[in-house]
N, C-alpha and C positions, 0 to 999 in steps of 0.2 A: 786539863779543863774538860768537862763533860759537855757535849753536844747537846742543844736542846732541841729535838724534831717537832717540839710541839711547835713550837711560833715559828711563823715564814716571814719573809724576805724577800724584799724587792731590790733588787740592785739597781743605781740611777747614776749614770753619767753622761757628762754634760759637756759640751764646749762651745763655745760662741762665737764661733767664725771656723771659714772652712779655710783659712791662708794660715798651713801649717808654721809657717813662721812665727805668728803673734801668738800660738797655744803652746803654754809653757808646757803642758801634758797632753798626751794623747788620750784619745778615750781606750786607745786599747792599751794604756799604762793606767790609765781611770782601772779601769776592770781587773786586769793584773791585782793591783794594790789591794783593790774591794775583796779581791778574793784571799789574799794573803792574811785582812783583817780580820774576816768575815769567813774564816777558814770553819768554824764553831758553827755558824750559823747556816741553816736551810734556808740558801736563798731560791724561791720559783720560778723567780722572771728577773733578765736582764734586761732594762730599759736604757736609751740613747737617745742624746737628742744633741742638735746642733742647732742651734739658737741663743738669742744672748738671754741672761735672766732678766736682765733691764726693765724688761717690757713684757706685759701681759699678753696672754694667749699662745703658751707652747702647751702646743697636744700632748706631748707627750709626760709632762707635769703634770698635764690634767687626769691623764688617762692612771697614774700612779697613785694621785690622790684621789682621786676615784677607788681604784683596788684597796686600799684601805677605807675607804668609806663601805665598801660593800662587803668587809671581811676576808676577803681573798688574802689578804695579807695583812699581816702583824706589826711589821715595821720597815724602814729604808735603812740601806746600807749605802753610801757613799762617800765619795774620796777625801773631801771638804765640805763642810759646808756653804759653802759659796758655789758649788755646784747644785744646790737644789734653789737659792733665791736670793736674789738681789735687788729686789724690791719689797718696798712695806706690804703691797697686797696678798704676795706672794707666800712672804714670810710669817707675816699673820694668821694668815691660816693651816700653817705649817703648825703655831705656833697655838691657837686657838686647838688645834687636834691636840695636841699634845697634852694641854690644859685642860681639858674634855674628856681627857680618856679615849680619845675614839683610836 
């Protein structure tokens, strides 16, 4: 497979509590895996967050859909999607980019 350097990459992983018991995955098995997918792909920046999707206002989802708003980056790489949103507000605008072209 041919490597494409033109378009970048943001890598996002996520977990939603810090009581390693209840996280079926690690964020540092999140990333592992992103890179194993994501081997083809120039990713720029590796983004983390520990918070639940549930609920609006994680920084660090903002700060990513941000970098794609402002061109810094071309697209997300992550482990599931259930690690970028688990809410309609969230998701929608995931969703609405997408649909947009942005």
């Amino acid at each position: 497979m041919e490597t494409n350097t033109k378009l970048r990459y943001v890598a996002y992983a996520r977990k939603s509590t810090d009581q390693e018991e209840k996280q079926i995955t690690s964020i540092e098995d999140q990333l592992r895996e992103i890179e194993r997918i994501g081997a083809d792909c120039h990713i720029t920046k590796k983004l983390t967050e520990k918070r639940t999707a549930k609920t609006l206002g994680r920084p660090v989802f903002a700060e990513m859909l941000q970098m794609i708003l402002d061109k810094k980056v071309d697209g997300i790489v992550c482990w599931k999607l259930n690690r970028l949103a688990r809410n309609p507000i969230d998701g929608g605008q995931i969703i609405w980019m997408l649909q947009n072209g942005v």
